[in-house]
C-alpha positions in Angstrom: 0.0 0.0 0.0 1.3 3.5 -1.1 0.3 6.3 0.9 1.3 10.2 0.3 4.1 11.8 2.7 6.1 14.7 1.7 5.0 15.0 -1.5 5.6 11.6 -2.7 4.2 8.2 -2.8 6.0 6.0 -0.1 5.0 2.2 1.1 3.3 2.6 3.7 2.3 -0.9 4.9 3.2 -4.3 2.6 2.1 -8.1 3.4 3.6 -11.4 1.5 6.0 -11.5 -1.7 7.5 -7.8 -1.6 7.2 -6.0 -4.9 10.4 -5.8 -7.2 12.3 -2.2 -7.7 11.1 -2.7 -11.3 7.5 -3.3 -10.3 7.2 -0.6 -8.3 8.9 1.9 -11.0 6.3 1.5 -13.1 3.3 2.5 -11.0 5.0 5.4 -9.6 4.7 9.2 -11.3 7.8 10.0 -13.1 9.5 12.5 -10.7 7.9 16.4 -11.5 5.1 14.9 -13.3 0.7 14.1 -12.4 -0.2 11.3 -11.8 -3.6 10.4 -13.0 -5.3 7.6 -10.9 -8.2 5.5 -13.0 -11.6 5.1 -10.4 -11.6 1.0 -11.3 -8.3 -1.5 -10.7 -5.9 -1.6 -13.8 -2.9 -3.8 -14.9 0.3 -2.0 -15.0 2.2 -5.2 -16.3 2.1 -8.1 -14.0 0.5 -6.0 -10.9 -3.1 -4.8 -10.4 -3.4 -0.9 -9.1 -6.3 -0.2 -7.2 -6.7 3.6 -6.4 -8.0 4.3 -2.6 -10.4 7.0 -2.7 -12.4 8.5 -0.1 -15.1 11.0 -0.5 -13.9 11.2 -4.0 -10.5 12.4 -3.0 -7.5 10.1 -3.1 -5.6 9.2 -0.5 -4.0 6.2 -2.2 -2.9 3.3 -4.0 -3.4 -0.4 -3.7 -0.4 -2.3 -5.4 -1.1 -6.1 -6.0 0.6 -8.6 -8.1 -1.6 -9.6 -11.1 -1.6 -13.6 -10.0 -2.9 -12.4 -6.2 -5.4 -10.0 -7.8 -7.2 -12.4 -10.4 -10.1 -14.5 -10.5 -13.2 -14.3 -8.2 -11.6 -12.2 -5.5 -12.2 -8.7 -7.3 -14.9 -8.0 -5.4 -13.9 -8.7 -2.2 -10.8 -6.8 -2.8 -12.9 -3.6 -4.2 -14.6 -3.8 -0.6 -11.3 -4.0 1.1 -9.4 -1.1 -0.7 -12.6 0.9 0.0 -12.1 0.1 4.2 -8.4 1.5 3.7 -9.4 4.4 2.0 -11.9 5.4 5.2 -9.2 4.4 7.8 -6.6 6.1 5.6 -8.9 9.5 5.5 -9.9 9.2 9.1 -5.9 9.0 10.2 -5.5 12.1 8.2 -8.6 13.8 9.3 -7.4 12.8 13.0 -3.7 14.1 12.1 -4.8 17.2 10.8 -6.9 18.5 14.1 -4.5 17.5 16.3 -1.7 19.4 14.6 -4.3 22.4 14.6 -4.6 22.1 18.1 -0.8 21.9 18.5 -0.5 25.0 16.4 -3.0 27.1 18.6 -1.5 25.6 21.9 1.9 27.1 20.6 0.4 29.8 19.5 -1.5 30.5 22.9 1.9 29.4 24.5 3.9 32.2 22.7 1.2 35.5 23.2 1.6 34.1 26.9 5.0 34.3 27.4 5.3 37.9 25.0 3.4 39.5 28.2 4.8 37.5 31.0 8.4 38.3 29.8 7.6 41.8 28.4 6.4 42.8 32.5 9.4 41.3 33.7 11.4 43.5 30.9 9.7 46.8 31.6 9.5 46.7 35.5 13.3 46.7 35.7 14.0 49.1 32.6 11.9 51.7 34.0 13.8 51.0 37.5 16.9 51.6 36.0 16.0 53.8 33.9 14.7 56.6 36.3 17.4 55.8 39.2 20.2 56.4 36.3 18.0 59.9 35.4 18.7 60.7 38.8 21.9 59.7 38.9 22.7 61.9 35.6 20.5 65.1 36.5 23.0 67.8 38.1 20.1 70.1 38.8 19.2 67.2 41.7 20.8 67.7 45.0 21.1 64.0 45.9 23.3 63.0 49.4 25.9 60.5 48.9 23.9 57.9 51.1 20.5 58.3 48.3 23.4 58.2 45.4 24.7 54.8 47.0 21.0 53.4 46.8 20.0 54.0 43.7 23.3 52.5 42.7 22.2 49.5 44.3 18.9 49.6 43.0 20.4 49.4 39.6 22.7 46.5 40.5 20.0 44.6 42.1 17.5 44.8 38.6 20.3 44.6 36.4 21.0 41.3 37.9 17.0 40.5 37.4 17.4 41.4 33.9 20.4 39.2 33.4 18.6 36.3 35.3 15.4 36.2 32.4 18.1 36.7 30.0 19.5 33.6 31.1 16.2 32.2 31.7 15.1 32.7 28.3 18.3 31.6 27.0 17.9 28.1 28.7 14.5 27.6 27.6 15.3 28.3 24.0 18.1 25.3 24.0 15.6 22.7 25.8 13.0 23.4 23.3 16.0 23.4 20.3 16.5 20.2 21.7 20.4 20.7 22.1 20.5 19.9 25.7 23.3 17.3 26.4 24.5 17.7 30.1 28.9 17.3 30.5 29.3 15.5 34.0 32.0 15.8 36.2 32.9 14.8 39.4 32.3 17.3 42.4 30.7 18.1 45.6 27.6 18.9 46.9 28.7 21.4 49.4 31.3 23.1 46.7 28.2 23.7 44.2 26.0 25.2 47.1 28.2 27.6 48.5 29.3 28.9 45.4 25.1 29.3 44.3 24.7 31.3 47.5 27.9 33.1 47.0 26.6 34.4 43.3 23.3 35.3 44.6 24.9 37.3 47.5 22.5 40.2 47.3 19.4 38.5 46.6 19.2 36.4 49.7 19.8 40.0 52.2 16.7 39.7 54.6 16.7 36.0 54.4 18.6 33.4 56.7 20.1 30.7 54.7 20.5 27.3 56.5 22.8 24.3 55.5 21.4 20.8 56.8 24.5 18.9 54.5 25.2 15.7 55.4 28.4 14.8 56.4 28.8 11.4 54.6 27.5 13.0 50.7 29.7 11.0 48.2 30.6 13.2 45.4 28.0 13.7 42.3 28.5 13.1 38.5 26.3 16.0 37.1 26.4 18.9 34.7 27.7 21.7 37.5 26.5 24.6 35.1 22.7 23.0 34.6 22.1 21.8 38.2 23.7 25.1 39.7 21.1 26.8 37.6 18.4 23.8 38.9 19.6 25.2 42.8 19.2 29.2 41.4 15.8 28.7 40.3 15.0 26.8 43.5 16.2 29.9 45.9 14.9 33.1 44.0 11.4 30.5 44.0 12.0 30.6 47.7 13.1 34.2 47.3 10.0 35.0 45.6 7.2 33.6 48.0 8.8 33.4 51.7 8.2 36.5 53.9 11.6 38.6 54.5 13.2 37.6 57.6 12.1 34.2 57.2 15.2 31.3 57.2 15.4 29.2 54.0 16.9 25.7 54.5 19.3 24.0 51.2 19.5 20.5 52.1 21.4 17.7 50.9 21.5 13.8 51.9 21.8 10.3 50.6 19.1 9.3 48.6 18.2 5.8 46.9 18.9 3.7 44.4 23.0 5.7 44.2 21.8 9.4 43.9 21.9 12.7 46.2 18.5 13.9 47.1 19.2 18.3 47.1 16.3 20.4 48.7 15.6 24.3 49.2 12.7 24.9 51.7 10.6 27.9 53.2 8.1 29.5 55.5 6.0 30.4 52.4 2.4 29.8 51.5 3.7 26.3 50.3 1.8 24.3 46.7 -1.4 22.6 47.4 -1.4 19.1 46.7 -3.6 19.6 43.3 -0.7 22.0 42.2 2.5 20.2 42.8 2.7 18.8 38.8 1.2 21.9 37.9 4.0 24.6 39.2 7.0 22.6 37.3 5.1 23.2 34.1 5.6 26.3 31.6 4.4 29.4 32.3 2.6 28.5 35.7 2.4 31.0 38.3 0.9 31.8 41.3 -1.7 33.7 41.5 -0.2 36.7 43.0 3.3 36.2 41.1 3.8 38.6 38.4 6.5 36.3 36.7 7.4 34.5 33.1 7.2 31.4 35.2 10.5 30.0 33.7 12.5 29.0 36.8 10.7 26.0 37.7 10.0 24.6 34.4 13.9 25.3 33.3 14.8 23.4 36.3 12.4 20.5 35.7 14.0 20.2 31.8 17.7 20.2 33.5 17.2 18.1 36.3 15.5 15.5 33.8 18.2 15.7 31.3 20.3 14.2 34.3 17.5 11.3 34.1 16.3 12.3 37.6 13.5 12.9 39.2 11.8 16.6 40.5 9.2 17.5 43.0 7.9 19.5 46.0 6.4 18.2 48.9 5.4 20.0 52.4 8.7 21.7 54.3 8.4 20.8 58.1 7.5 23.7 60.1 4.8 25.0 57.0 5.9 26.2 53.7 7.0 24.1 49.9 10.2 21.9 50.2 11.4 21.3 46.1 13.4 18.4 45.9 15.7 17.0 43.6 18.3 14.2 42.7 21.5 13.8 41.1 23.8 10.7 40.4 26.1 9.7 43.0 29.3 9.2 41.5 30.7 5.4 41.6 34.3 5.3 42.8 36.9 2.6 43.2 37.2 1.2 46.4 40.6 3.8 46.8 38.8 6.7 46.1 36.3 5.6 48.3 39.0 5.5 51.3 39.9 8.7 50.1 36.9 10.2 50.6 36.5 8.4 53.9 39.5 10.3 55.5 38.4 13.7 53.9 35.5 13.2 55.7 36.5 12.1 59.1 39.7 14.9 58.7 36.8 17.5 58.5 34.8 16.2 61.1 38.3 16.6 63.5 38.4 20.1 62.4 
């Protein structure tokens, strides 16, 4: 059976004897030429060629040897070519309204994310933007101490801006599909402290906990991907825990060889109805003004690392995400290696 794709007539489906190159050749169109398909079956040499049609349109062709086609059997086979020709127009029927959907889900996707990321654009802009006016203007008396905070104010959002650059940047290789994580070896606690030391600033007002345990083996990840995975996790926690509030990054054995990392808060915490729901794209809360990237970004990274994602209730009240990473296997060496670093650190 022949069925159209790309333009040209491909097998779709064959049963029995396969049809010679030479067979085949001469009940395709010549290349750049029509094809015209006769209503009843033909001979085209030694096979039979029965056009599939439905609602008068073709969808098809039925390609037979002429000894498997002969005889009493016509009818029966009319009948049967006419049954492919309604399954054949209903798969394409089917195809064709899901790939509209798809198209207006992207679509819808797209307007979405134009306004999400175009308020996170324009509320920093027009914070820098009038701090560096009145950081330009002569005619303003500013003191040296309002000078100094403006200054930081246009750190602080030019940081924002460079974190939904980054953001956006991420999201466009997932969905390019060029997302191939380069694992090395290192250590839990080296990848945390240097995530809190690069968000420095964001984290003032906030107390940030360690609950690291002592006996972590090192991990084989991606360090750029899952220090964006922790990033995302504490400006989330940023985001929806009140100021003065402590936020906790754990880190402990987990099973089956991983590392089980977690960031929690004092927050309003996820509902048990929402927990898929926030690692999807775009989702928000309802009073969160955001592209909703951060979640979804670390979602696609934390997967790339086959792992697993999710959030769960942190003790105390408030949303605990959790993540895991692969534990790195070591030689039995390296593993009294990292025994003695250990127990050296513990003597400390």
């Amino acid at each position: 059976m022949l069925l159209p794709r790309n333009g040209d007539l491909e097998i779709a489906a064959a049963a029995g004897e396969p049809l010679s190159p030479d067979q085949i050749s001469r009940v395709l169109p010549a290349p750049s030429t029509l094809a015209r398909l006769s209503a009843q079956p033909h001979l085209h040499g030694d096979v039979l060629v029965h056009a599939l049609a439905a609602a008068g349109r073709p969808v098809g062709l039925l390609v037979l040897s002429a000894e498997a086609a002969v005889g009493p059997d016509q009818e029966p086979l009319s009948l049967f070519a006419n049954q492919i020709a309604l399954a054949v127009e209903q798969a394409q029927l089917r195809e064709q309204v899901l790939q509209t959907r798809l198209t207006e889900e992207v679509a819808r996707l797209a307007r979405t994310l134009v306004a999400a990321v175009s308020h996170d654009l324009r509320a920093p802009l027009t914070r820098i933007k009038a701090s560096s006016s009145m950081l330009a203007d002569d005619e303003l008396d500013i003191s040296p101490e309002a000078a100094q905070g403006l200054a930081r104010l246009i750190d602080a959002e030019a940081d924002r801006l460079a974190h939904l650059v980054q953001n956006l940047l991420d999201m466009s290789r997932i969905q390019a599909g060029v997302l191939q994580p380069r694992c090395t070896l290192t250590q839990i606690g080296d990848l945390v402290a240097d995530v809190i030391g690069d968000l420095g600033p964001a984290l003032r007002g906030y107390t940030v906990r360690l609950a690291l345990d002592q006996r972590l083996p090192p991990v084989d990840v991606d360090v750029t991907l899952i220090s964006r995975v922790l990033t995302n996790m504490l400006e989330n926690a940023i985001r929806h825990a009140p100021k003065g509030t402590p936020i906790t990054v754990g880190a402990a054995p987990g099973p089956s060889g991983t590392v089980v990392v977690s960031v929690a808060d004092h927050g309003p915490g996820v509902s048990v109805e929402r927990r898929d729901e926030v690692f999807g794209l775009l989702a928000r809360r309802d009073d969160d003004a955001g592209a909703g990237l951060g979640l979804s970004i670390a979602k696609a990274f934390v997967e790339a690392h086959r792992q697993r994602i999710w959030v769960e209730d942190a003790p105390g009240g408030g949303a605990r995400f959790c993540f895991t990473v692969p534990a790195a296997e070591l030689a039995p060496e390296e593993e009294r290696a990292e025994e003695q670093q250990v127990a050296a650190g513990a003597h400390r």
